[in-house]
N, C-alpha and C positions, 0 to 999 in steps of 0.2 A: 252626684246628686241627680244628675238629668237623669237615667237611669230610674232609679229608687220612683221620680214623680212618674215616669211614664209607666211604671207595674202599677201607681197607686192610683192614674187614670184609669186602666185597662182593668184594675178589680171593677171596676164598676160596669164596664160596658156592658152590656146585654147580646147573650149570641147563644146561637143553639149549643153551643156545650157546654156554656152555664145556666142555663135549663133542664139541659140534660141531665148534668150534675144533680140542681134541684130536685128534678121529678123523680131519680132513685131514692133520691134522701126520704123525699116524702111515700113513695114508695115502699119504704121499711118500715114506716109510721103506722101505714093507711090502714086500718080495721081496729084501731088501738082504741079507741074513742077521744084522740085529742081534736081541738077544735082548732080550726086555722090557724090561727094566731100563735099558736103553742107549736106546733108542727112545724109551721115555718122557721119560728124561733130555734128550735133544737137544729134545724135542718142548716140553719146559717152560722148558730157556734160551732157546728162540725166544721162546715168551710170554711170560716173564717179564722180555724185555727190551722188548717190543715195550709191556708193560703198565706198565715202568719209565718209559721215558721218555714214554710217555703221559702218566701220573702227574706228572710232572715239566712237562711242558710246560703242562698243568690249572693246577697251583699256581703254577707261572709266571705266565701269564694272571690268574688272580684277585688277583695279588697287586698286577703293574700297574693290573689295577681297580679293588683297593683302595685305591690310591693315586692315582689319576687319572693313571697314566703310558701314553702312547699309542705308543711305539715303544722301541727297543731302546735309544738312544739318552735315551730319558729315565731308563729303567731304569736304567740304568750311571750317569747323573749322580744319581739318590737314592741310590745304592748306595755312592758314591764315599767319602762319609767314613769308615763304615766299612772300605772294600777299602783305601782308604790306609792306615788307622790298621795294618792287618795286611800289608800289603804292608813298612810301614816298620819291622816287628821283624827284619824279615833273615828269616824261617824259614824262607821260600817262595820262593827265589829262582827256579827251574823255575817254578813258576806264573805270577809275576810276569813273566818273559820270557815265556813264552806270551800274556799278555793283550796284552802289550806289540806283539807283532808278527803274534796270528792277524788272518784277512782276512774270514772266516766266522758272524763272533758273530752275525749275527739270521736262519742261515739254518737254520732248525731241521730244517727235509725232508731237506737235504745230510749234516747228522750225522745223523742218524738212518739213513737210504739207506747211509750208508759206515759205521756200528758194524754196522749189520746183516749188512753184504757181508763185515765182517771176523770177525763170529761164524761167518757161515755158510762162510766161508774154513776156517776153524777146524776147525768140522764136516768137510768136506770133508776135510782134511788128514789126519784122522782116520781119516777111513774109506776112505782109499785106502791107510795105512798099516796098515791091518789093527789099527790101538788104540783101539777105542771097547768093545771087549766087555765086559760089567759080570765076571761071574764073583766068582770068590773067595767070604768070609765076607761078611756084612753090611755091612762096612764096605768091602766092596771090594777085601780083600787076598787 
């Protein structure tokens, strides 16, 4: 846990390479006609996903560390009595089909590579649609 809090202090810090980061993002933005607000926005769901599943993938690794488990496959079998005990209240049916039949579970670059293509789809979507402008009140309206 110590660990997990001190990445979730250090997302926040302020330093020239998370600036740096910033200023490309906005970078790829800049002659689009969005307006700050919008810019920034798209500029921080990039990195925030990019630094999500990072995060994820970290605690992932230390945790088979901590446990001596060497592959995905060993993962999933120390995992198992818990996943069954919850698979078997019925609540999760969708999940539980999903474990059941994806083909992809230890290929982390592949989901990572395709949420990212479908954020940036998204983006995209957006702004060919003329709907990303922030405007309105504070809150957007």
């Amino acid at each position: 846990m110590a660990g997990a809090d001190r990445r979730g202090r250090g997302a926040l810090a302020l330093t020239p390479n998370r600036l740096a980061i910033a200023e490309r993002g906005l970078a790829v933005l800049d002659g689009l006609g969005l307006d700050a607000d919008t810019a920034l926005a798209i500029t921080r769901s990039v990195a925030t996903y990019a630094r999500g599943m990072a995060g994820n993938e970290i605690l992932l690794r230390e945790l088979m560390t901590e446990q001596n488990w060497a592959s995905g496959e060993e993962l999933r079998s120390g995992l198992a009595p818990q996943m069954s005990y919850l698979m078997s209240t019925g609540r999760y049916p969708l999940y539980n089909r999903s474990l059941l039949t994806q083909r992809r579970k230890d290929d982390a670059l592949w989901q990572f590579e395709l949420g990212l293509e479908l954020l940036l789809d998204g983006v995209e979507a957006r702004l060919a649609g003329g709907g990303v402008q922030g405007g309105g009140d504070a809150e957007g309206r």
